[in-house]
Structures are given as structure tokens and as C-alpha cells.
N, C-alpha and C positions, 0 to 999 in steps of 0.2 A: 176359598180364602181370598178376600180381599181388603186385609186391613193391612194399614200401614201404622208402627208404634211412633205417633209423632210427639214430638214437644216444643214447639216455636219459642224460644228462649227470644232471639230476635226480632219477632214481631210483637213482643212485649215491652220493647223500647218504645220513647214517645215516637209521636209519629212524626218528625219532623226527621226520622230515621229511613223512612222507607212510608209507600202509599200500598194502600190494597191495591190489587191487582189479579183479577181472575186471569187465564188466558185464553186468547182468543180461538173459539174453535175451529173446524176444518172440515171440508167438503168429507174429502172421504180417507180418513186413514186406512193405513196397512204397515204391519210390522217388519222394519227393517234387520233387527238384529237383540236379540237381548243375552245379555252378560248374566251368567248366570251364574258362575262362580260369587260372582258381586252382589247377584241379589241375595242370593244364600246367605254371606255373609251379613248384610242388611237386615235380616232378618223377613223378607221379602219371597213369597211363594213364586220360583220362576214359571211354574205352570202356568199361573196366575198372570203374570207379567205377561208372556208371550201369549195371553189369548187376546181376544176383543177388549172386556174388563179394562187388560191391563194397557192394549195399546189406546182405548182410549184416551188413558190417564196419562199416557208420553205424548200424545197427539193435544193434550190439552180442550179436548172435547167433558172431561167429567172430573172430578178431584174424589177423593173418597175422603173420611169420615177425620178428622183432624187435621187436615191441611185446612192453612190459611195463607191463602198467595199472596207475593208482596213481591214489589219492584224497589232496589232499595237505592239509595242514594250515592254519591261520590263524587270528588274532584278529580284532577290529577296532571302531572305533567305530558305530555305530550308532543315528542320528541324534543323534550327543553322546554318547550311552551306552557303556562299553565293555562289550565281550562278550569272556571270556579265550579260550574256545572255538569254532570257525567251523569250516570247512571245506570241501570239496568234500562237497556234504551230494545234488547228483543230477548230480555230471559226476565221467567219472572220465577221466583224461588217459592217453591210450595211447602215446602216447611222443612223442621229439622226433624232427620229419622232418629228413633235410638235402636242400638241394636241389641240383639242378646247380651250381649258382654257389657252394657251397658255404655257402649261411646255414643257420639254424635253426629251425624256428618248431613248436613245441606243436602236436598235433593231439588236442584232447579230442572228447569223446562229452557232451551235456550232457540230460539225463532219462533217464542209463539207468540208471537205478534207485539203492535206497539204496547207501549206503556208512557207514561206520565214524562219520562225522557229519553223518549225516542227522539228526538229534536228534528221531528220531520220525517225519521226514517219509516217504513211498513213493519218492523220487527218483526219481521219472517226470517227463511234461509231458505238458500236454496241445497238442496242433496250434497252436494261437494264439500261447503266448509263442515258436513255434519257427519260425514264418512271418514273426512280428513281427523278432524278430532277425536271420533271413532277409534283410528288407527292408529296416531299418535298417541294421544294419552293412553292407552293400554298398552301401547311397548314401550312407553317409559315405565308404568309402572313395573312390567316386568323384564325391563334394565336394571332395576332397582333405586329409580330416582324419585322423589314425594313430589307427587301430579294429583291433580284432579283425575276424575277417572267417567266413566262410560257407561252405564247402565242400562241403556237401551236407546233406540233411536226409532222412528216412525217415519213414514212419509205420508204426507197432508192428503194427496189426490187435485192440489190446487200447483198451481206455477207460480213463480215469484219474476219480476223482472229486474234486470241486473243489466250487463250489454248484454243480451239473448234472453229470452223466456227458460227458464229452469226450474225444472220439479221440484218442489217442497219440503222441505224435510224437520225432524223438529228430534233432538239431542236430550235424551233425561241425561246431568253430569251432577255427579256426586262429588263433594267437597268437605273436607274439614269444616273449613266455612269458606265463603266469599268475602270478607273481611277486607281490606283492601290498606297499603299506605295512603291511597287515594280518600276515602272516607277517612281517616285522622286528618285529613289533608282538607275537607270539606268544612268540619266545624269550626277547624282554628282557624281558615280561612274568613269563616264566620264570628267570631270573637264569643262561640258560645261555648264556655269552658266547662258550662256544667256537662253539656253533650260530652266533650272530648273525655271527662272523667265518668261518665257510665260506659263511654266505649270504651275505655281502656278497661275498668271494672269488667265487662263483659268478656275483655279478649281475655285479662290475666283466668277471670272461672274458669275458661273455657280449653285455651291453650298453655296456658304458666302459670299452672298451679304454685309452683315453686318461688316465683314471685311475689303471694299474697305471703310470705312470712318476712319478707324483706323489709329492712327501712325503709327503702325508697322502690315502693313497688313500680312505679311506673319508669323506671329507670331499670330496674330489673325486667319488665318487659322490654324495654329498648334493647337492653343485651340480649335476650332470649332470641329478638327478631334477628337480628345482626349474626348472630350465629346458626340459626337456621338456614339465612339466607347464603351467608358463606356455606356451608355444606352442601346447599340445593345449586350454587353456580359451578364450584367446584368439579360436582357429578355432571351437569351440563358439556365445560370443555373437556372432560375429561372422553365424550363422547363424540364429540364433534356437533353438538348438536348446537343451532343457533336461533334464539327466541326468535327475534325479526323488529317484536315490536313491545321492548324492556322501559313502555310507559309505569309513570308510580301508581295507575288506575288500573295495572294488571302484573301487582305485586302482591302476591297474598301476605296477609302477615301470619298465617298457618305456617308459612316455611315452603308452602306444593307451587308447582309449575301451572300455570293456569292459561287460556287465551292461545289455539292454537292454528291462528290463521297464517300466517306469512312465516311461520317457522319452517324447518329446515335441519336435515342430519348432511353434514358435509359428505361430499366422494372426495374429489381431492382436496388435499390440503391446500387449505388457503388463507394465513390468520388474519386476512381484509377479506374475507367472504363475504357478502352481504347477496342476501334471495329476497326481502321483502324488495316490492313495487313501490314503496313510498317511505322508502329510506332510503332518499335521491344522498345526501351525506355520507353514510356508511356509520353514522352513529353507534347504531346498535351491532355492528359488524363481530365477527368471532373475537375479534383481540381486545375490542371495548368492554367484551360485559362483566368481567368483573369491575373496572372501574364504573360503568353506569350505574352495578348494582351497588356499588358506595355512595353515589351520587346519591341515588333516590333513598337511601338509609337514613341520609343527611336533610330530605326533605319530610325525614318519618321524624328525626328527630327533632328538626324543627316545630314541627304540628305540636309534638309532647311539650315543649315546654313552659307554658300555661300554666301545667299539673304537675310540673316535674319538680319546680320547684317556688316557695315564695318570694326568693331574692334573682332577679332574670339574671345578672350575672353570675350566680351559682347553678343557676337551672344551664346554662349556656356552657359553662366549664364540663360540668357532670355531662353533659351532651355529647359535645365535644372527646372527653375522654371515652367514652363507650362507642362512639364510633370511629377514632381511630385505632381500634383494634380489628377492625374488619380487613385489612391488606393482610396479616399478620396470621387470624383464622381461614381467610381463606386461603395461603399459602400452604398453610400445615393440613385444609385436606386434601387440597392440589396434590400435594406433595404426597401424600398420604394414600392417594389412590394411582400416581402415577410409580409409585413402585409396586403394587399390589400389579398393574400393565407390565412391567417388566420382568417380574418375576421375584424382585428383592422385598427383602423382608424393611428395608428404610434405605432412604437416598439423605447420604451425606453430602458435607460440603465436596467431597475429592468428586462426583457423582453428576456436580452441577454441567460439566463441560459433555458428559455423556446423554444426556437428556437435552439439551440446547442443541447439540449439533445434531441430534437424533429431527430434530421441526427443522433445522435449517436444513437438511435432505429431502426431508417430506415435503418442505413447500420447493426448491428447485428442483429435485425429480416433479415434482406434481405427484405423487404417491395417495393411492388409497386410504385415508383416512380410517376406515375399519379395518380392512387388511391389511396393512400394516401390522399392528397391536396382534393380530389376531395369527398371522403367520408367524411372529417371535414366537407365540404358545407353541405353535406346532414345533418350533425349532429350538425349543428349554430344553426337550428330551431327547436325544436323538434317538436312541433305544425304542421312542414309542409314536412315530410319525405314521398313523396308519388314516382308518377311514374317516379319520375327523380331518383331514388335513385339509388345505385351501392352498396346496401347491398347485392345483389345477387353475385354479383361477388366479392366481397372483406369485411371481417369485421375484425376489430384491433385484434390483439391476446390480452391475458389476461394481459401480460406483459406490455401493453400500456397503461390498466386502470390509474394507479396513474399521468400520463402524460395527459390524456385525461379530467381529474377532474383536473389539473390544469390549462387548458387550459379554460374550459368552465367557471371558478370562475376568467378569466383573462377577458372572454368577457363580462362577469357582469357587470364590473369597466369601459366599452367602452360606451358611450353616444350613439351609433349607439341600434336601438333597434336589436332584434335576426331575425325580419323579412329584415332588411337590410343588418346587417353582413352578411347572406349566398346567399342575390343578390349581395352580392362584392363577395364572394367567387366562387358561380357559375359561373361569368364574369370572374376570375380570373386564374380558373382551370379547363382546358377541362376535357374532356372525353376522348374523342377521338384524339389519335394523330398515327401517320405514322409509328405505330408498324413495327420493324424488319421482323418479320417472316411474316406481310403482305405483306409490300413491296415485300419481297421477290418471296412469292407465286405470287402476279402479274407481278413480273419479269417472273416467272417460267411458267407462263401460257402460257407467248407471246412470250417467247425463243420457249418454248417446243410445245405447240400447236396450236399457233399463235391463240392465244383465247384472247381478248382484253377485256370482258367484267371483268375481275377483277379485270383490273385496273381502267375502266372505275368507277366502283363499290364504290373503295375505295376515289378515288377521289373526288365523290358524297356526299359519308361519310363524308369528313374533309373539306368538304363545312359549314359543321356546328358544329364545335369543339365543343361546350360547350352545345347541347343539345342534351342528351340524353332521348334513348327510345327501351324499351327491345329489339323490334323485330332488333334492330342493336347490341344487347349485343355481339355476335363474335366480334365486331372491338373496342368491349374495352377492352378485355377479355385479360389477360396475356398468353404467350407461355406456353402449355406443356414443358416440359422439352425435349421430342424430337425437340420442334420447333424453342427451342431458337439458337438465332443467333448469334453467338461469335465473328465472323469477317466480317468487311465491305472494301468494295475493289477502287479503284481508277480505273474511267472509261477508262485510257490507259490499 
């Protein structure tokens, strides 16, 4: 079997949308990893995938029978700055799969090589940023957060140069779409309004349905985004997880997490954390990103209004109003998930003082960020503290007592008994997430000794975030203070 059910809806746009683009082949591939839960769901024989056939086609050596490659266009801001020019500069998208069930989702190719704006770059990768995404976007997925996802990866047989020569590697990543605030951000930059209403046309078919029966559909898309996006940042801090680099050209308007070079899951608390290498500011830092993410909502809605409406001060009011409800929704799932963390069934106003002093603890102790969350579960029940517990590796200092007895005399007054409180809590708060200093080490294995089985390893691990069991205590365990990892890097 080697067909893929394509339908390029997107390369049906004019072309002033995106250019063909084959990708460019490669010395010698070999298969690094294929998701096979993913391809299944795809509709995708993973036999097929993981032989030759199929690493071909992640290698960007062959395309099979409906694909039509294209490198597509975009603007975007860029830590504040705008750039009128972006683009797929080393992924080139080989068409849109459909699947049994009938959805859609992007099947791009990302470092295989230049395209049309690569503005100089080789549009290669080296193994690292394509293991790191690897890892990342599959434990978000299965955190439960809407990411881009992982379908296979290859290594070329070719080296890329970066500071040191590094082996090759090339990422099949599957997407709702690529769609970008950045491409809305492109046309109207351009003053080509008829573009800006096929894309919007394209986005509402594709992703807001719900939208095409509205009066003002493209205003009903602006809400759609705005409230996806609040849910997708929401589920972010609620993990400790920190983008690195929340440009409006690695925003999807799908609602998923996308781009995952310089990101980052916190160890200790720190709501000025910042791990990207060229975020000398702190811009995008843990406590920014919901405000960035209104920022750049505010440059999506700008782009709309063109289409949104014929009178600009009415198109500019309607704007306006639909993105200042974004503090508002992302509050309520803030909110919404940080009591599902605690165990309660909803955090009232009396609630507010117990959850603010609970961050002001965790950043002056410097406190575990997952363990934290994750030992309240073990401490809902007292009755049932057994081999899920994580009192091995973490217990409250003394200074959290009077915090901890007000917490537990908060879950008394909760209608939920103590044996359900900490099945929402355990559902809520992994264990396991894509530690820094692991990722790293399995970057470091497959640079340095082209040893795959650690990444292999860790991948396996965050197959199952939320159950723990000793003989995996290393991959919950926090950094040595040799291991901790202070900066993350951008795969160019």
C-alpha cells in the first residue's frame, strides 16, 4: 500500500498564495521513527510508512500519486517587529490528507531544503531541532493540548552546518492547517483584499463552519480564532510550558501549538522564565503570553478589516469589540483548569487569595513546577497515597504547611468526595513531561553517538503523562543543578 487520500484545497488557491515546490532529495535516508498510532488514524498503512517506500517520502527523495508540493507564503511580526516577507523558508507542504472519517490535516516535510523564501537559508535541519519536535509535540498532544503533531521523521545521510557539522534529519508534521495570523497579515499588508477574502473563505470551510451562517462571517471567524486561542494559551500556563518565540508567523489560526524550537516546560517556578537564546528582552517570558497572545489577535484583527466591514469605522468598532473579550475567555479557562489542578469543582471569588499565594510560594521556594500540582493529587486522598505517589521525589517544605491546611479545609466545603477530587487531579497533572535536560540528553545521544534509543525511550515515557511508576522515577525527577538547562535554541 502506498497511497495517500490527498486533496490540496490550498494549492487551489491563486498562486500568489504559495509557489510549487518539490523537495529536495537526500544522500542517503534512514528511518528515524514513525508514529503509528497517527498514521493509522490518517488513514496511512504504517508498514508502509516505516519501510523504504515510506521513508523515502519523509526524506523527500519521492512524493507519491496526489501530492502537490508547495512552499506557501506569510508575514509576520517578529518579536514586535514586522517582517512584510516570511514564508516556508525549509518545509515544504505536500498536500492535504483526508482521512477515513473524513477530516483534513496538512502533511508537510520540514528541512527539506530551500524554497522560494528561504532568504538565504540551506532549508535543511539538523537531527536535534527534528527529535526535539519529535518529543515535544507528542507530549503535548498527549497532555491534552491542540499541537501540531509528529508522523515520522528520517535522517538524510547528509550533515548540515550550523556552529559544528550535524547530521540531517527531516520531520513529516501533521497540522489542521498551516494557516498562519501571519498569511492574513501578508495580503493586507499588500492591499490585496480579494486574497484576504478567499482566505478567510478558505479558513471559515475549513475550520468555522459555524461561521458561514453568520451575518458577518468574517467577524465570526475573528471570534472563533480569539477563542481557540484563549483555550490553547490557557492549557500552556496551566502546564508550565513556555512557547519562546509567540511571533504572529507561528500562530495558527487552527487554534494548535505550532513551531517548536526554543520552547520549554518549566522545573522551577519562575513567571519571568525565559529559555529562548534570542529573547535577550523577556518578551515572550511565562507571564507575557497571554498578553502577547492578545497582542497578535489584535494584529489578526487588524489584517480583517478590509472584509470585515464597508464602513472602516464600523469594521474597527466590530474589531475592537471581539477582541476585547479575549482577557475575559482566557480567564474563565485559566480558571477553569486551574481548579480541575486543585481538585475543586470551580474557584470562586473567596478562592482568589488561595491560588495567588499558592505562585507566590512556588516562585520564593523555587518549587517544582510539575511536582507541585502533581503531589497535591497524591495528598486529595489521604486514604489512598500508594504506588502513584511522587513523595519520593518531592515533599512541601515546612513553609507550605499553613498553605496546605488551607487548602485541604477548602476541599471539605467541595461536594466532590476526596476519592474523586484526586481522579480530577491525577487527570489534570502529569508526571511526566519533556524535561529540558532530557530532551537534551536525547538530542546529545543522537548528535554525538548516533544512539537513538534515548530518544526512543523518552518518547515511550510521555506516551503516558499522568501515570506514574517508580522504575520510571528518572523522567520525573528534576535537574541536578549541573543539568539544568538555561537556554533553548531555534532550529535555524
Amino acid at each position: 500500500m502506498d497511497s495517500i487520500s490527498f486533496d490540496n484545497s490550498y494549492a487551489r488557491l491563486p498562486e500568489r498564495f504559495h509557489s510549487q515546490q518539490p523537495p529536495a532529495p537526500v544522500a542517503e535516508p534512514s528511518p528515524i521513527r514513525v508514529n503509528r498510532a497517527l498514521a493509522t488514524e490518517l488513514g496511512i498503512d504504517a508498514d508502509w510508512l516505516a519501510g523504504d517506500a515510506g521513508t523515502q517520502l519523509v526524506a523527500g527523495n519521492t512524493t507519491v500519486a496526489g501530492s502537490e508540493p508547495i512552499a506557501t507564503v506569510y508575514a509576520g511580526h517578529q518579536f514586535g517587529g514586522y517582517n512584510p516577507q516570511l514564508g516556508d523558508g525549509r518545509a515544504v507542504l505536500l498536500g492535504e490528507v483526508l482521512t477515513p472519517d473524513g477530516s483534513r490535516f496538512d502533511l508537510q516535510l520540514k528541512g527539506s531544503g530551500p524554497t522560494r523564501y528561504s532568504r538565504g537559508g540551506d532549508g535543511r535541519s539538523g537531527i536535534g531541532p527534528v527529535l526535539r519536535e519529535y518529543i515535544l509535540s507528542e507530549a503535548m498532544h498527549r497532555l491534552g493540548v491542540p499541537t501540531t503533531r509528529a508522523l515520522a521523521a528520517a535522517s538524510t545521510g547528509e550533515f548540515v552546518q550550523r556552529e559544528r557539522f550535524l547530521p540531517g534529519a527531516v520531520l513529516a508534521r501533521v497540522a489542521s492547517s498551516h494557516i498562519r495570523i501571519g498569511t492574513f497579515q501578508y495580503f493586507a499588508a499588500q492591499r490585496d483584499k480579494e486574497a484576504l477574502q478567499l482566505l478567510a473563505d478558505h479558513v471559515i470551510a475549513r475550520h468555522y463552519r459555524d461561521a458561514q451562517s453568520s451575518d458577518n462571517r468574517v467577524l465570526a471567524l475573528l471570534g472563533g480564532v480569539i477563542s481557540r486561542q484563549a483555550y490553547l494559551i490557557a492549557q500552556w500556563q496551566l502546564l508550565g510550558f513556555i512557547h519562546g518565540v509567540m511571533n504572529t508567523d507561528n500562530m495558527l489560526v487552527c487554534g494548535e501549538t505550532v513551531d517548536y524550537g526554543p520552547c520549554a516546560f518549566m522545573d522551577q517556578f519562575n513567571p519571568d522564565q525565559v529559555y529562548s537564546s534570542i529573547d535577550h528582552g523577556g518578551r515572550y517570558a511565562y507571564r507575557n503570553q497571554p498578553s502577547i497572545a492578545h497582542w497578535n489577535l489584535s494584529q489578526l484583527a487588524q489584517a480583517l478589516l478590509p472584509i470585515m466591514h464597508d464602513d472602516p469605522e464600523e469594521a474597527v468598532a466590530l474589531a475592537q469589540t471581539a477582541i476585547d473579550t479575549f482577557p475575559n475567555q482566557f480567564l474563565k479557562a485559566n480558571t477553569q483548569g486551574m481548579a480541575r489542578k486543585l481538585g475543586l469543582q470551580t474557584i470562586g471569588e473567596t478562592d482568589t487569595s488561595l491560588v495567588e499565594d499558592l505562585w507566590q510560594l512556588m516562585a520564593e521556594q523555587k518549587l517544582d513546577f510539575t511536582l507541585v500540582f502533581r503531589r497535591l493529587a497524591d495528598l486529595a486522598d489521604n486514604s489512598n497515597e500508594g504506588a502513584s505517589s511522587v513523595a519520593g521525589l518531592f515533599e512541601f517544605p515546612d513553609s507550605m504547611q499553613p498553605w496546605l491546611e488551607r487548602w485541604r479545609e477548602r476541599l471539605t466545603q467541595d461536594s466532590q468526595s476526596s476519592t474523586e477530587q484526586q481522579a480530577q487531579m491525577y487527570r489534570a497533572n502529569p508526571v511526566f513531561i519533556p524535561r529540558n535536560h532530557l530532551v537534551e540528553a536525547a538530542i546529545a545521544a543522537a548528535t554525538d553517538r548516533d544512539d537513538l534509543d534515548v530518544f526512543h525511550q523518552l518518547v515511550e515515557v510521555l506516551e503516558n503523562p499522568h501515570q506514574y511508576s517508580a522504575d520510571r522515577a528518572l523522567y520525573a525527577t528534576p535537574p541536578e543543578p549541573e543539568q539544568v538547562v538555561n537556554q533553548t535554541f531555534c532550529g535555524t
